[in-house]
N, C-alpha and C positions, 0 to 999 in steps of 0.2 A: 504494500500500500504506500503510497506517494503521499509524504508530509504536504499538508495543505500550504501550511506558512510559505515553505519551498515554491509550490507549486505558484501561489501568490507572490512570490518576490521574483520570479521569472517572468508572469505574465503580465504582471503591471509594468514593466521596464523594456520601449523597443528593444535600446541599445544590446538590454541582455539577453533579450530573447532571438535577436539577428545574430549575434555572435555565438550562441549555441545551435542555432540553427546550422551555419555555416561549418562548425567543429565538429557533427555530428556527423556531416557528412565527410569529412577529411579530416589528417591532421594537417595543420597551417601555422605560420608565422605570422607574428603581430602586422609586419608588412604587407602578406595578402588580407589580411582581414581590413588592412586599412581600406587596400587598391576594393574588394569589394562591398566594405559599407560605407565609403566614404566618410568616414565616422575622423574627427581629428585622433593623433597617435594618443592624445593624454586620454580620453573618453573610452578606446582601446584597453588601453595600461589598467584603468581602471577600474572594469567591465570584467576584463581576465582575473584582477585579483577579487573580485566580490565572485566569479562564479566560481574559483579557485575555494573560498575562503568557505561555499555553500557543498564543496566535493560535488561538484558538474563540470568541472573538466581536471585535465591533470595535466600537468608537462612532462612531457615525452624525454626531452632530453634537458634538466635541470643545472647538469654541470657545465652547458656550453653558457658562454656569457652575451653572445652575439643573435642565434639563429636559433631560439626557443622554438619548439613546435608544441602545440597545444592541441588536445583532444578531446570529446567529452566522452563523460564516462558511462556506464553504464546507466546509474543515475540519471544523468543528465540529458541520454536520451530517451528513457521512462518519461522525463518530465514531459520533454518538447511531444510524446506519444500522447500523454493524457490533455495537454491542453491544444493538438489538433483535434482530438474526439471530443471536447468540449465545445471547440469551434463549430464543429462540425453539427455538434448536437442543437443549437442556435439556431441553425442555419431554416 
């Protein structure tokens, strides 16, 4: 079962829910996340650490300083699952 609170700190927030969106599908660097949400790099940065901080995504490679790749996790695609079938359910 999917924490509500979660589920609500995802879906009330574009920025967080485009960028789990896009990690769900791939692992990416803060650079392609930039080039596709057009989002500035700081709203990025700190986007990654709030869905980092909620365990929905993870970093792949943690010890590189430059080329971090970021993924979501299992969780974090659960989420982006239940709040299309909520969509959905709206509709």
């Amino acid at each position: 079962m999917i924490d509500r609170r979660i589920l609500s700190y995802v879906w009330r927030a574009k920025n967080r829910r485009k960028v789990l969106e896009l990690l769900s599908k791939r692992d990416m660097v803060s650079a392609e996340i930039e080039k596709a949400t057009e989002m500035y790099k700081a709203h990025i940065s700190r986007t990654l650490k709030e869905l980092k901080s909620k365990n929905l995504i993870v970093c792949v490679n943690p010890e590189d300083r430059t080329y971090k790749f970021y993924k979501a996790t299992i969780s974090g695609k659960k989420v982006l699952e239940e709040i299309e079938r909520r969509r959905l359910l709206r509709k």
